[in-house]
N, C-alpha and C positions, 0 to 999 in steps of 0.2 A: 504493500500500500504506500509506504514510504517513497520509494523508487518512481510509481505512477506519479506521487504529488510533484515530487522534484521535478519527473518530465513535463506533467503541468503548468507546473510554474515558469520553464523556457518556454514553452509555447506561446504562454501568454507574455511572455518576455520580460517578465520578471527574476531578471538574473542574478539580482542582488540579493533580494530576499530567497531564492534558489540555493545561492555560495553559504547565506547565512544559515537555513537550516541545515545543510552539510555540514557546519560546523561546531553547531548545537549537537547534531547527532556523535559528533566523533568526540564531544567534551563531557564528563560526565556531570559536571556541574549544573548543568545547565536543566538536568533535572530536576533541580531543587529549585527553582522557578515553578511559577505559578503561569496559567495561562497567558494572560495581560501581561506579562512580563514578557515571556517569550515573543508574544506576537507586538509586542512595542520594536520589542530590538532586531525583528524579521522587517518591520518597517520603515525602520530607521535606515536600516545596513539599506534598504530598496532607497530610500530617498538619496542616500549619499554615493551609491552606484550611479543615478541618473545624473546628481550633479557633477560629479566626475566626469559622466561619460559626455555633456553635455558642455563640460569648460574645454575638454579635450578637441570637442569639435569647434568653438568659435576660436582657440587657438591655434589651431589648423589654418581657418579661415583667416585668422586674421593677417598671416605670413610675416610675423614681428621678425625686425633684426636681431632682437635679445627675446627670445621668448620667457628665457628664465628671468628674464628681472621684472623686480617686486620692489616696492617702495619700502620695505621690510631692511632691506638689505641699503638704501641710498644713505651713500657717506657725504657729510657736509665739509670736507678737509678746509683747513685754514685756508683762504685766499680763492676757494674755488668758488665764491660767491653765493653761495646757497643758503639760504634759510630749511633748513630739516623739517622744524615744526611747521613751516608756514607751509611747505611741500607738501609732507603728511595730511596735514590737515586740508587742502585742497583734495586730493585724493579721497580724501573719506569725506565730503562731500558732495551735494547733490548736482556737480558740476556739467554729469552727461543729461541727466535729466532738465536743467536748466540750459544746454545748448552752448554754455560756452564756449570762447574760442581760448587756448593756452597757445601762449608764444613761448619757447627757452631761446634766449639768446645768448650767445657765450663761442666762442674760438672754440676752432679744432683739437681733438682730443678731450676738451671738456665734457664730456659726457651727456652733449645734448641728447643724441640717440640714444643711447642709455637711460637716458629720464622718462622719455615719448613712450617708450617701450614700457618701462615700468608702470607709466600711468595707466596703459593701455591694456597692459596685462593685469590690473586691479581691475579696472571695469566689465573685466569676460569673468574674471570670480564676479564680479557681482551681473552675471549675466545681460551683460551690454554688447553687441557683436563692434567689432573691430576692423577697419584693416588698416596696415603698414605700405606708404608708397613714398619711394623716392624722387622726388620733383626733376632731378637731374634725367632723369629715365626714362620718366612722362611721356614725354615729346616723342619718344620713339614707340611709345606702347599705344599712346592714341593716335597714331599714325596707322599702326597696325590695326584697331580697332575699326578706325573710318575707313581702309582700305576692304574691311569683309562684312561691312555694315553693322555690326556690332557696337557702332559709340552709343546710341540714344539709348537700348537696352543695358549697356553698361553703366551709363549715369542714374538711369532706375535707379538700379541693385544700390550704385554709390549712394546714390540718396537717402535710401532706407539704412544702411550703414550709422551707427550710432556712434563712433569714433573713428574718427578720421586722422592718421599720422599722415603728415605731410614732412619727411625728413629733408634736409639739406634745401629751402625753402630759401630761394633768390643766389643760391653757389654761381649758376651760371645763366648765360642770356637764355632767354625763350624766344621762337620764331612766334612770329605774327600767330599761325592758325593754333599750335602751344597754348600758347596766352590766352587767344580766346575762348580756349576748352577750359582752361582751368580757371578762371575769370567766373564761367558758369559751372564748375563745380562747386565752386564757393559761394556763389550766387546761392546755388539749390540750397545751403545750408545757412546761411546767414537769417538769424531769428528764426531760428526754425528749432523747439523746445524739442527734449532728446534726441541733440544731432549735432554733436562737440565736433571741435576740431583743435588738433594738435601741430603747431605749425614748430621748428627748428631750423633756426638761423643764425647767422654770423654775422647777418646785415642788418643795422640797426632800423629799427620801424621809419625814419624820415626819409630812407630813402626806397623802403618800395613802393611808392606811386611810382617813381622814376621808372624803376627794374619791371614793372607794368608795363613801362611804357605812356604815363605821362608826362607831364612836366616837373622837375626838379622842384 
């Protein structure tokens, strides 16, 4: 009877609560439990299986340059300009749900992309989907895009994306047609509540109107 339930339970694809009562069955303690007891901790192990399996896939998705970093782990070293708490505490707030935009600005080697990343890999634990794109790169992916008619379905998808890394953000020129894809990628997001964007640059804020392409 045992065996049946287990196969039941992958059927109905509950593989959590599956592993756990194979695990109850091989512990003898677990006897000494009361019903309610047992079927608490069969539900639990099922709720913590799905969120596993479910951070596993927006991290997938999201194609982070640091998938492992965590704001957990961000160092404030002397002179590297960083505020810790004020970092933290941005993070464990309602940042992506309010839509806003984070800029890191800071010189190479500084750890911009390492931040982006870390914020971004906080918001998939809090089930926010992600993705990671390099601006330098753009140009040649929505090239590829408009060439197999794929850009307008791919701005969709971006749209509905709840975190947006935008790495290396003004590094080098953008062509004309460039600029004006991503001009409307940011467009699509701008005041638009649960639809952050993470931008990292070297280039101080006064001058990208310029790196736009307006006037100085």
């Amino acid at each position: 009877m045992l065996n049946e339930t287990l196969e039941q339970l992958r059927e109905l694809r509950l593989a959590g609560m599956a592993a756990a009562l194979e695990e109850q069955l091989t512990h003898s303690a677990s006897t000494t439990l009361g019903f309610e007891e047992r079927l608490a901790l069969l539900v639990d192990r099922e709720r913590n299986h799905r969120h596993d399996k479910r951070l596993a896939g927006l991290l997938k998705r999201a194609r982070l340059k640091y998938p492992q970093a965590c704001i957990e782990d961000v160092q404030s070293n002397t002179g590297r300009g960083l505020n810790r708490p004020a970092f933290t505490s941005l993070a464990l707030s309602r940042w992506v749900e309010q839509g806003l935009t984070v800029v890191i600005i800071g010189p190479t080697g500084s750890g911009k992309s390492w931040l982006a990343c870390a914020l971004a890999q906080h918001a998939c634990r809090r089930a926010h989907s992600a993705l990671y794109l390099r601006v330098p790169r753009l140009a040649e992916e929505l090239r590829i895009l408009h060439g197999k008619g794929g850009f307008s379905e791919w701005l969709v998808a971006l749209a509905r994306t709840e975190v947006l890394v935008l790495d290396d953000w003004a590094l080098a020129p953008l062509e004309p047609a460039a600029r004006a894809d991503l001009l409307e990628i940011i467009d699509d997001r701008a005041g638009t509540r649960s639809r952050a964007t993470i931008l990292t640059t070297q280039l101080p804020v006064e001058h990208w109107h310029a790196w736009l392409g307006g006037r100085p």
